[in-house]
Steps between C-alpha positions, in 0.01 A plus 500: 500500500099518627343779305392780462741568188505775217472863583509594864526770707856351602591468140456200210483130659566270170310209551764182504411163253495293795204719612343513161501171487301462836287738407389299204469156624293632794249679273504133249420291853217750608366550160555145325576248777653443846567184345764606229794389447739756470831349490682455171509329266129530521425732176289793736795526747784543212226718305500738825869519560540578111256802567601636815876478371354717199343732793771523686693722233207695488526602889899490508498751201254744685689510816801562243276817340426593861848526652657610200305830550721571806864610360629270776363210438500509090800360354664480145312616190137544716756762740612671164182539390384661844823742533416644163146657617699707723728575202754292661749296242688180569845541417629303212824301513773698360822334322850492618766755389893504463747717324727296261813579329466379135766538229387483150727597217515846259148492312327332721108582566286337645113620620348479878391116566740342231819386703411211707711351796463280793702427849770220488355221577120642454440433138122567563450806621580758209585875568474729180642905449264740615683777270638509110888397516685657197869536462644772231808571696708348289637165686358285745371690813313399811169620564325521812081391457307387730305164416171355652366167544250425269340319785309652783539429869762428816637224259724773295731568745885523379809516676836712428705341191228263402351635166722313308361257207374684168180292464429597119855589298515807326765594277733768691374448817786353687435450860254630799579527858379681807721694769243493787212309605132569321215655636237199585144453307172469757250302469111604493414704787350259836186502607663666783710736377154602298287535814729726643550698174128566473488615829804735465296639164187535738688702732707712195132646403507772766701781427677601768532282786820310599331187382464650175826610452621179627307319306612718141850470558471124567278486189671659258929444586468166633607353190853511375560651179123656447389829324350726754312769326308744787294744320530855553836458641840555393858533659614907402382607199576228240164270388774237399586420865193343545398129472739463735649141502596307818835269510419357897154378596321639785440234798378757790359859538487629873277820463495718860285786547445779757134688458554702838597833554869391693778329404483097572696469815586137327548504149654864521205582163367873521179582493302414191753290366596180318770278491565233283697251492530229228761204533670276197811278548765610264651820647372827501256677233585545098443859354177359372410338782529767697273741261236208494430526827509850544244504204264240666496686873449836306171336313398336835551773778232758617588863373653685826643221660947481510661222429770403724786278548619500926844453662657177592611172364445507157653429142411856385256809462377551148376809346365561180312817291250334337267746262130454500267551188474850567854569548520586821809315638533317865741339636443114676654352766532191621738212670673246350575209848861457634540137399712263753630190410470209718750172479302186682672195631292268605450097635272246299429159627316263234307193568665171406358482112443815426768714264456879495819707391660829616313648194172371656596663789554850310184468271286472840663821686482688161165408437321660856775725491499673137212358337765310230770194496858556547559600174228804542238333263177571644278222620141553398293462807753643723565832678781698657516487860744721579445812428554888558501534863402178587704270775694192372448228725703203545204298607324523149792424342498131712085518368587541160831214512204243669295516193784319308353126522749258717618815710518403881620709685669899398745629777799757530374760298722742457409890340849596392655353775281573791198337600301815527181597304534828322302804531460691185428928520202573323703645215700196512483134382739189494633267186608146501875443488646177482279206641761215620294192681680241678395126489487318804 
């Protein structure tokens, strides 16, 4: 492109090699010659290409250094890098989880990370006992332990009954199986995912708003099976009950507020209240789960305003005592969504060549829909769609089936039987049922 390039008021303008290049041999037939011959293979036109390829790198890496000070336009390691000043961390990938069945003889003892096994069929991917397995009852027993993969990321995902083969023998160890389907690894958080992360940190640093409290709960719960430790808090009077550890990952936080001095005519909140309202698929909230959250609105709420969970649709009102630091008890409340299943039926045509499958089908809905596949396994760079209070429509449902390559045409779409969007209460949300796609 015609100059100017570097640094502009518009932003950095990298200057191309095509335009290096110009640059050069106009400056050689003004300074030299108008007579030279700058077409290879004469030795002064390859020596300039050599050198402006050389420059080129040196422009293309500061219009790299330039954008990658902007968290959108950074990417990988450089995007890291960036997130940290703000104290933000990339998440790492985590390894997948199952528990196993293993029967091992009388006498039998063997430490954390000894007993190896893999999936039928999956000889390379090697899951190892994340606890010490030792038999003194007597005879052979089953225990239940719950092995890992030893490798990180989406590839360690096991089915039900698959945790078969004993990689490395053992003597007394006699067989391994699983009951129920694993818990799957994840890989390195995206560059999207991250973005948003930082941003939800951001937010998290003021104390009190309902972007803040959004923003701690979605922080610190929204990853299954993680210590939450909030300090200064504590469910009744025993220090033991906090960390608290969460089974269900957070996807969505709805936070509503009323700062007048009347009741909201619409959301029903009194005045100088909260209400908050955190959704995970799974069914309703563990004893842990519940005190978590309590803990985290506690720490994040202004002193004098009630919490508050309001009437309608809804899967319950929780209320917890939760003790602060100086012992002075108060009790939380908040609302857990009335979850609705929906069953979709829907018609797919597919362009001559093209092969996409009913699961194709299900992975697209579940991924605008829930943020995951159809097996609920997250998919980094995606988000959950429908959430508390929001409408499901059946017209980004068709959207999300036409981003399936090959997919003509989506018609017939059916919310459990009817072909009617559905309006969610604000305390309310809706699931995905079964997903059934005709081919046509």
């Amino acid at each position: 492109m015609p100059g100017p390039w570097g640094l502009l008021s518009t932003g950095f303008a990298v200057k191309s090699l095509d335009d290096i290049i110009t640059s050069a041999q106009n400056a050689q037939l003004a300074g030299i010659s108008p007579n030279l011959n700058l077409n290879a293979p004469d030795p002064l036109a390859v020596a300039t290409v050599v050198l402006a390829n050389e420059i080129a790198s040196v422009w293309e890496l500061a219009g790299a250094l330039y954008n990658g000070m902007n968290p959108d336009g950074a990417s990988g390691d450089q995007l890291t890098s960036l997130a940290l000043i703000t104290g933000t961390n990339r998440l790492p990938a985590t390894a997948a989880s199952v528990l196993a069945t293993v029967n091992v003889n009388n006498g039998f003892s063997q430490a954390a990370g000894t007993m190896f096994a893999t999936q039928a069929g999956l000889p390379g991917l090697l899951w190892t006992n994340l606890a010490a397995v030792t038999n003194t009852s007597g005879i052979a027993a089953n225990f239940q332990v719950t092995f890992q993969a030893v490798a990180t990321g989406t590839t360690g995902s096991i089915a039900a009954s698959t945790l078969t083969v004993i990689a490395t023998t053992i003597a007394g160890w006699n067989s391994i199986t699983n009951a129920a389907a694993g818990v799957a690894g994840t890989n390195s958080q995206s560059d999207a995912s991250l973005r948003l992360f930082r941003q939800l940190e951001l937010a998290g640093n003021g104390s009190t708003s309902a972007a803040a409290i959004q923003a701690a709960i979605l922080r610190n719960v929204q990853v299954a099976n993680s210590p939450l430790s909030v300090s200064g808090i504590q469910v009744g009077a025993a220090a033991g009950n906090s960390p608290f550890v969460l089974f269900l990952g957070v996807t969505a936080v709805t936070v509503y507020w009323n700062d007048t001095n009347v009741t909201d005519p619409v959301t029903t909140l009194p005045p100088h209240s909260i209400e908050v309202i955190p959704y995970w698929a799974g069914g309703a909230p563990q004893t842990s789960e519940k005190n978590a959250v309590s803990a985290l609105i506690l720490a994040q709420k202004a002193a004098g305003i009630q919490t508050y969970s309001g009437p309608g649709p809804s899967g319950g009102p929780y209320s917890v005592s939760i003790t602060d630091s100086q012992g002075i008890a108060e009790t939380i409340v908040w609302t857990f969504p009335l979850s609705t299943g929906v069953n979709i039926t829907l018609n797919v045509k597919v362009a001559s060549g093209f092969s996409v499958s009913a699961t194709n089908v299900q992975d697209a809905i579940y991924g605008f829909v829930s943020g995951t596949d159809h097996n609920l396994n997250p998919v980094p760079g995606l988000t959950a769609n429908w959430l508390p209070g929001t409408t499901a429509y059946i017209s980004s449902v068709i959207g999300a089936v036409f981003t399936i390559p090959g997919v003509l045409n989506v018609s017939n779409v059916l919310f459990n039987g009817a072909a009617l969007d559905l309006v969610a209460g604000i305390r309310q949300n809706y699931t995905l049922g079964s997903i059934t796609p005709t081919f046509v």
